[in-house]
N, C-alpha and C positions, 0 to 999 in steps of 0.2 A: 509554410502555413497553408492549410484547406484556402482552396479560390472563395468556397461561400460564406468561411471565416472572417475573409480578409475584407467582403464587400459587406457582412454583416458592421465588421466593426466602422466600416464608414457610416452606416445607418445609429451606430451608438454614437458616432457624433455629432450628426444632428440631433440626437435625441437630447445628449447631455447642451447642446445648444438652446434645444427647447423649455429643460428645465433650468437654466440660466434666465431665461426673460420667463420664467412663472408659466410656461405652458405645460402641459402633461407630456412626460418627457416621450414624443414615441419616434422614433425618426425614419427616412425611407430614404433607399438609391435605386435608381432603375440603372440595369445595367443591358447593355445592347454589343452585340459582338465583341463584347470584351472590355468596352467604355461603358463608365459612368456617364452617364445622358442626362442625370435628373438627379440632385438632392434637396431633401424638403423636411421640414420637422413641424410639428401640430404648432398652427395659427390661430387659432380660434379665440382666443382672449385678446390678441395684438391685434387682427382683421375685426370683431364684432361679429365673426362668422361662425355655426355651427358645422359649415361643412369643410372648414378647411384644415382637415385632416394631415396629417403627413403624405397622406400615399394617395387623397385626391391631388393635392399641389405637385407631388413628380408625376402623375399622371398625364396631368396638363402641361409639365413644364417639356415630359418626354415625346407628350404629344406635336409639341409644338416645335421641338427641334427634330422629330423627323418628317413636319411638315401633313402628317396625316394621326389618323384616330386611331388606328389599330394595334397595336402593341404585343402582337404576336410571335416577334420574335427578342421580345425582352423579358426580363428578368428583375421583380420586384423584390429587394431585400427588405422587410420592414422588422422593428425591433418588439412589436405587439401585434397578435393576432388580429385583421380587420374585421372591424363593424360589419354589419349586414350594410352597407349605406357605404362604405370604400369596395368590399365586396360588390356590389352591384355593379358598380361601376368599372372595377377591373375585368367583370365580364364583359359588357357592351365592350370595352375595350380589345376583350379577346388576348388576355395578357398569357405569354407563353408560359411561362415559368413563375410564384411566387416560392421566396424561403422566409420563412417566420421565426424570429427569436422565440418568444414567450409567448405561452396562449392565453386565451381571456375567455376563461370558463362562462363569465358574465353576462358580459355584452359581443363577443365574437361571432363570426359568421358562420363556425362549425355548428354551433347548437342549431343553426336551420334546418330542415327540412321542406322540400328538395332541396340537393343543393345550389348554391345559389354561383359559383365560380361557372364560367365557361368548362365547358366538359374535356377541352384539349387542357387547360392550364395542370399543367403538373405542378402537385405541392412538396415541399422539405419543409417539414416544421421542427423546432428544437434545434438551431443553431445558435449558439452563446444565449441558452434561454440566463443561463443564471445572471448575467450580468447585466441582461436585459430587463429583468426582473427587479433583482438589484437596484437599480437605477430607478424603477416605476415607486418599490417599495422607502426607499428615502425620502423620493421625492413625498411622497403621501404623507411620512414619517415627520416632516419637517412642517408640512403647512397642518399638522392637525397642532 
């Protein structure tokens, strides 16, 4: 199986974690020389918080087990395209690598201009969009 496959599907199970307790299902793994460093899936209903996104929470979790803010030599799998507002923040951060499941035509951080990622961060978008997708569209399916 593809390596971005495999850490993708870790981030689908935060996600389907997320949408088990009523969050939006979107979920994230930072990955660091080959480890998992960080899994997190959207909190914002459980926390009362709008900013705790899946991929602020490994941000912070990855920040915080390698001890520093920079995240330049990891690697964020998330299962939905980020917000301008996870975006931002993976910049300051200086994140090496993002792979994105599913985009978000809507609310994502591509429709910005300039763009808003750190200019080193190399993107892969479209890794298991479909089941990524999948996953967002039930979920919606079920609470309308």
């Amino acid at each position: 199986m593809d390596l971005h496959e495999s850490y993708m599907r870790k981030a689908l199970e935060e996600a389907a974690q997320a949408a088990a307790e009523g969050e939006i299902p979107v979920g994230a793994v930072v990955v660091c020389r080959g480890k998992i460093i960080a899994r997190a899936h959207n909190q914002t209903e459980r926390l009362h918080d709008v900013t705790a996104h899946a991929e602020m929470l490994a941000v912070t979790m990855a920040a915080d087990y390698l001890g520093g803010k920079y995240l330049n030599e990891c690697t964020l799998y998330v299962t939905l395209e980020p917000c301008p507002m996870c975006a931002g923040a993976l910049a300051w951060a200086q994140l090496g690598a993002l792979v994105i499941g599913a985009p978000d035509p809507l609310r994502g951080y591509s429709r910005l201009v300039p763009p808003v990622l750190h200019p080193r961060t190399q993107v892969l978008t479209g890794i298991l969009a479909d089941p990524c997708l999948r996953l967002l569209k039930d979920f919606f399916t079920r609470k309308r």
